[in-house]
N, C-alpha and C positions, 0 to 999 in steps of 0.2 A: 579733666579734659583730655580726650586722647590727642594724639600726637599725629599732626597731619602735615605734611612736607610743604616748608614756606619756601618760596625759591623768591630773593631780593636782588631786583631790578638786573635781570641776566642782559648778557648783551644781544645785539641782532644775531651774531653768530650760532648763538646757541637758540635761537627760535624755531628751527625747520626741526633740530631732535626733540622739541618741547612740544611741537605741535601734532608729532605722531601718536596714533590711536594705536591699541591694542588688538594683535592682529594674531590669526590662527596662519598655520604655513600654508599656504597660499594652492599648495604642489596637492600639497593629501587632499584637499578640499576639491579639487579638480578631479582629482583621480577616483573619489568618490562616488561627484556628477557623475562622471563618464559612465559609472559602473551601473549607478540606478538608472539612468534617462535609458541605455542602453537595452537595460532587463526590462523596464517599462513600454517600449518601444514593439518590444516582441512579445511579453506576456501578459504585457495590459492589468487588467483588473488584480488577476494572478498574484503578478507583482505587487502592486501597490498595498495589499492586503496583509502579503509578506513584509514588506519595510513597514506597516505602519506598524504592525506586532515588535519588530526586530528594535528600530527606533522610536514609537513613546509607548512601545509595553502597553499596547491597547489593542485584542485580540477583536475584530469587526466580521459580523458575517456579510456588509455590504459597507458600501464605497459612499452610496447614495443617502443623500436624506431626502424621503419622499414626500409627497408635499402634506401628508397627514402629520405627517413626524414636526414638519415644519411649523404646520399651525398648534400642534399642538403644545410644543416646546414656547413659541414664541405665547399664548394665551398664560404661559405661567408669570409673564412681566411683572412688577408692582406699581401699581398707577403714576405713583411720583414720576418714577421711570420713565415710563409710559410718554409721561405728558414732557418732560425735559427732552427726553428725543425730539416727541416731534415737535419743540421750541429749535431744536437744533438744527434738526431737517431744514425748517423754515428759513431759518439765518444762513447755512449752508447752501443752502438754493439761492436765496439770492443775490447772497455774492458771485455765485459762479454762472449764473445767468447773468449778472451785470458782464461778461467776462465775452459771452457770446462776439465774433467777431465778426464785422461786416463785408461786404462780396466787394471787390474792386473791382471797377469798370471804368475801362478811358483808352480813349483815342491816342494812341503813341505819335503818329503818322497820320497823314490825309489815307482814309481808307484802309489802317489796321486798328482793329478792335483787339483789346486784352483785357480779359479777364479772369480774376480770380475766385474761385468758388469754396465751399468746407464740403466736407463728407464727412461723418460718423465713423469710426473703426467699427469695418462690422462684427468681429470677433473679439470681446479682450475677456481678460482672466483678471481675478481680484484675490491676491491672495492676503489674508486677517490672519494676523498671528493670535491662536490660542489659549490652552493649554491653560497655565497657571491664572492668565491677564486676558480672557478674552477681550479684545478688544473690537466692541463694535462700534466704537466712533469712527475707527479707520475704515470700516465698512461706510460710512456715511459717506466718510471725506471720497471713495472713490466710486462707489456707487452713484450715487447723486450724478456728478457730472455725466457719467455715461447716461443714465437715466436721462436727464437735460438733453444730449445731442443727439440720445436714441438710436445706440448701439442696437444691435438685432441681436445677437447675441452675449450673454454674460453671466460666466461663468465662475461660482465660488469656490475656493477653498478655504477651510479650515479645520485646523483640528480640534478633534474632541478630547475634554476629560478622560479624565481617568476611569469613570463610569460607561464612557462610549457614546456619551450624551455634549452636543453643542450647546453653549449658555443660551439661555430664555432673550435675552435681551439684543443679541445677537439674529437670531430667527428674528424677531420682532423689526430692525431694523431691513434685515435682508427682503421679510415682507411689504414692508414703506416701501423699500427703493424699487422692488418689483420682480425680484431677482428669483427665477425658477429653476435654475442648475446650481444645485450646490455639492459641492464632493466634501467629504469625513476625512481629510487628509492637510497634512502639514508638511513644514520644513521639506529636503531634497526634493522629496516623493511629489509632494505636489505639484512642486515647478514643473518637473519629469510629466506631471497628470495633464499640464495646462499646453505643455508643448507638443506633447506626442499623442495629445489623446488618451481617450479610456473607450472601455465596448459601449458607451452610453452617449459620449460628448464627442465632440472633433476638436483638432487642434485649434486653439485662438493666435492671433494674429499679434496680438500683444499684450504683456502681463505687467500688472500694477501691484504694488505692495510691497508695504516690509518687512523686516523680517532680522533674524541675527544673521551670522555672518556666513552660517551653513544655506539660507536662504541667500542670501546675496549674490554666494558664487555659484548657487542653480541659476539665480537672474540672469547672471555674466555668461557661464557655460549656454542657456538658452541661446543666449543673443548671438555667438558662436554657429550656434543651428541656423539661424536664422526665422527665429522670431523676437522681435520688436520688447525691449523693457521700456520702463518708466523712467528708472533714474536708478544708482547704486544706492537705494535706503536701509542702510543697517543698522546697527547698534545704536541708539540714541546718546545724542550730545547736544550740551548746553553751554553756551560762555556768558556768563554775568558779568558787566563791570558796573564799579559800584564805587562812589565818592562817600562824603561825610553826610550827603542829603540820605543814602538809602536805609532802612528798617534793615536790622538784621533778622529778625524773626524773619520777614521777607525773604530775603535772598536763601536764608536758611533750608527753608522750605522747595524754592524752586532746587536747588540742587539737588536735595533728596528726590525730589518730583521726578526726576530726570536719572538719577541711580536708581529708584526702585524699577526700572522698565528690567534691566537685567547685569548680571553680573561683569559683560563686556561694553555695558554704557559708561561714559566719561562726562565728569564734570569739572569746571574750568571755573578759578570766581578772580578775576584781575580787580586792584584795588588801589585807591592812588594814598592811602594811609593803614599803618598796621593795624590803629588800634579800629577801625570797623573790622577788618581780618578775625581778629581776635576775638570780637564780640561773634563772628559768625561762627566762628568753629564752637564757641560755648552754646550757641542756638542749635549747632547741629547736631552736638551730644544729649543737649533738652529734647528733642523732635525726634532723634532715631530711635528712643528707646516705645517710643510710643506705635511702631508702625509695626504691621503685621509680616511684612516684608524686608525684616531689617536688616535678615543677614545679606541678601541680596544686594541690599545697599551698603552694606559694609566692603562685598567684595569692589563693586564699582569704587567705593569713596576711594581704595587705596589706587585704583590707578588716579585718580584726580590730579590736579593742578591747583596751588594757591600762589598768586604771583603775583608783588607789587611792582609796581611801575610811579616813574616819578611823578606824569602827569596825563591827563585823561588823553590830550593824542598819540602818546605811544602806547595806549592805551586799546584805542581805536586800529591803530596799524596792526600790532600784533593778533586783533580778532582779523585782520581781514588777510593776512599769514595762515592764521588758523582756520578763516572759512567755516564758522557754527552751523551744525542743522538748525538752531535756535540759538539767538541774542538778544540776553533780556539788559537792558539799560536801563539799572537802577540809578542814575545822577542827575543833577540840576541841569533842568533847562536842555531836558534828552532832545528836545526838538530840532536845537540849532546844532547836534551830529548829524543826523540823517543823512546830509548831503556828505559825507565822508564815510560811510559805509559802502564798500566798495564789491562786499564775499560775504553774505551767510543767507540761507534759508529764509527764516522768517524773523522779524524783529520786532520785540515787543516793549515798548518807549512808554520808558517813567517807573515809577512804585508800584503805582495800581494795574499794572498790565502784565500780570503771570503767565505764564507759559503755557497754564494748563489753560488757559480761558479759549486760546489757540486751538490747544486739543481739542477741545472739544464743542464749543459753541459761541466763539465770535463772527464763525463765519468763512475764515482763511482757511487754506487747505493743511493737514500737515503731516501729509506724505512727504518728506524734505530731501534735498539732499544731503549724507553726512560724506565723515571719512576724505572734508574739506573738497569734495566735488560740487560745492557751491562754487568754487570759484566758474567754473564751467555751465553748471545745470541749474535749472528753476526748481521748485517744487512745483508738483503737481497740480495743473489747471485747466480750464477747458480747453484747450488747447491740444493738450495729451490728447484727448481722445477722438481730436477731428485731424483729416486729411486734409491737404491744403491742393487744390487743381486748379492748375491753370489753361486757360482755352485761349485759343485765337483765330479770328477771321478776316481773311481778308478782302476787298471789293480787288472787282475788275481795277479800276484806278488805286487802289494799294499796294496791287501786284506790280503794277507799272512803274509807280513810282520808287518801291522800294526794293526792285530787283536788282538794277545797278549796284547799291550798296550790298547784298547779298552777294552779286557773281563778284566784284570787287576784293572781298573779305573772303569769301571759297577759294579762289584762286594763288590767292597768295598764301593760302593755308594747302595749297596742292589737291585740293579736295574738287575735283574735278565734277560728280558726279550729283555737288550738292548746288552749284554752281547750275549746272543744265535744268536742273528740277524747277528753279525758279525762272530761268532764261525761258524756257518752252513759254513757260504763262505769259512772261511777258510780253513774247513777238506773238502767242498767241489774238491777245488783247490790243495790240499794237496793228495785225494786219485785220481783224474785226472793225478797226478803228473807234472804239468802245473806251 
């Protein structure tokens, strides 16, 4: 069995340096952005062509996938495939159609109407991390919604293999969700593609997607510019807590699930008895040697966490310290925690509820937040991609009535001029006698 670091029942003190993620310096990663958004900014295509060679060593005579390249790539799928996408589409859609939210309309005052309407983001950007793991579920999960609220525009990024080629299953979804811009680019360059433009697309208005941590701080450095992210989605993490009810093969599995994403993922397994610990790290030595992606997971495992705690509510507190992108609750009678979960992403309650199911086809989104900005941010939902406007009207008799309070409140804020704007209507109304 290898040797994976047990930390026994530390105190609160020590939880806030237990609970830190593995981080690149913060400063180089900035100064990076600055450098590509910049070059992209003024050479456009140019650029981007350049970084994509420089950074994954994939030399492209175009940016673009056009839409022959598209169907053709995506008609390589394998029917299995084929058909669990679009089980997935399905589930995916209707959760986030249940999500849709209704218009508010109500009378505040005799004679002021307030109303609240949604609007579409007309511009967003979807950035699918590729490369090794394409991932086109995370297409699904952000695609769809936009699709649902009926973005006008929407725009992909990803990158291609090593061959220069975007995976078949991938195209196949981006054709489901509807999606006719897609750009041959990853990591910095993308972000830099989504914010400033390319000779083909315009800038979007707001960018979705994860990504490692060189994507993250384009997300951040964009936002800076002033266009609109999702949420800080990086490195993926997992906190498991697990009593004497859970499978270790189980738990075993979701951990790995969770280290093979990439070498700066972290996983966390809290435990209220050694000996399930025990059994798990013997499950994990079974299970890695079998994955195609092990050394991957070997790097994540060593930043890992293995920590008992005396009993499941300090159990519960320390994940809500920690803030998971994902909290799987492998113990008895998961249901009656719920109401003490206070910080994480998405929760996945009892044995039979894996992480991956999340991933990819229960339904939930799992664009998440990590890097413990759960305690602040949602994951992504239809929400993200509608605007929220509010209107109001007022009657002749609304004006009347609720000017007093108005020049009232202007007045004594010295605001003189906001104070007359409703005064005029009033004695307007008042000498009409209306």
């Amino acid at each position: 069995m290898k040797t994976y670091k047990l930390i026994d029942n530390p105190s609160r003190k020590l939880w806030d340096s237990l609970c830190m993620r593995p981080l690149l310096d913060h400063q180089n990663l900035k100064n990076l952005c600055r450098e590509v958004f910049e070059s992209v900014s003024i050479k456009k295509d140019v650029a981007l062509l350049a970084y994509t060679e420089k950074f994954d060593q994939v030399k492209l005579s175009s940016i673009y996938l056009d839409e022959k390249e598209l169907q053709k790539n995506a008609y390589q799928i394998d029917e299995p495939l084929k058909i669990a996408i679009n089980q997935a589409y399905e589930n995916i859609s209707q959760f986030h159609i249940a999500q849709i939210p209704q218009a508010v309309k109500l009378e505040t005052f005799p004679g002021v109407f307030c109303t609240q309407e949604f609007r579409a983001i007309e511009k967003v950007g979807l950035y699918i991390p590729g490369g090794s793991a394409p991932l086109f579920s995370t297409l699904l999960m952000l695609a769809i919604p936009a699709q649902i609220v009926g973005c006008k525009e929407v725009v992909l990024c990803t990158p291609v293999n090593r061959s220069g080629k975007i995976d078949a299953a991938l195209c196949y979804a981006a054709q489901l969700c509807g999606i006719k811009q897609i750009l041959k680019l990853g990591g910095v360059q993308a972000i830099a593609a989504l914010s400033q433009g390319t000779e083909r697309t315009s800038p979007v208005y707001k960018i979705f997607g994860p990504g490692n941590q060189y994507v993250v701080a384009a997300k951040q450095y964009a936002q800076e510019q002033g266009v609109a992210i999702d949420l800080p989605a990086g490195p993926s993490e997992v906190l498991v807590i697990a009593d004497d009810s859970a499978n270790p093969d189980f738990i075993a599995a979701d951990l790995l699930s969770q280290a093979e994403h990439g070498p700066d993922s972290q996983v966390v397994l809290l435990v209220t008895n050694v000996d399930i610990l025990e059994q798990v790290m013997l499950k994990l030595d079974e299970q890695l040697e079998s994955l195609p992606r092990r050394n991957i997971v070997k790097l994540a495992l060593s930043q890992s966490r293995f920590i008992v705690f005396d009993d499941l509510d300090t159990c519960i507190d320390f994940s809500n310290v920690y803030a998971p992108e994902h909290l799987i609750l492998s113990i008895d009678k998961a249901d009656s925690y719920l109401s003490s979960i206070q910080n994480a992403g998405s929760v996945f309650v009892g044995n039979y509820s894996p992480e991956s199911a999340g991933d990819y086809a229960s339904g939930t989104n799992h664009t998440l937040p990590t890097n413990g900005y759960a305690k602040s941010y949602s994951g992504v939902n239809i929400d993200a991609f509608l605007k929220k406007i509010t209107f109001q009207k007022l009657t002749a008799k609304g004006i009347a009535k609720i000017s007093p309070i108005v020049e009232t409140m202007a007045k004594a804020e010295g605001l003189e001029a906001h104070a007359l704007a409703s005064r005029l209507r009033r004695e307007f109304v008042e000498n009409k006698g209306e």
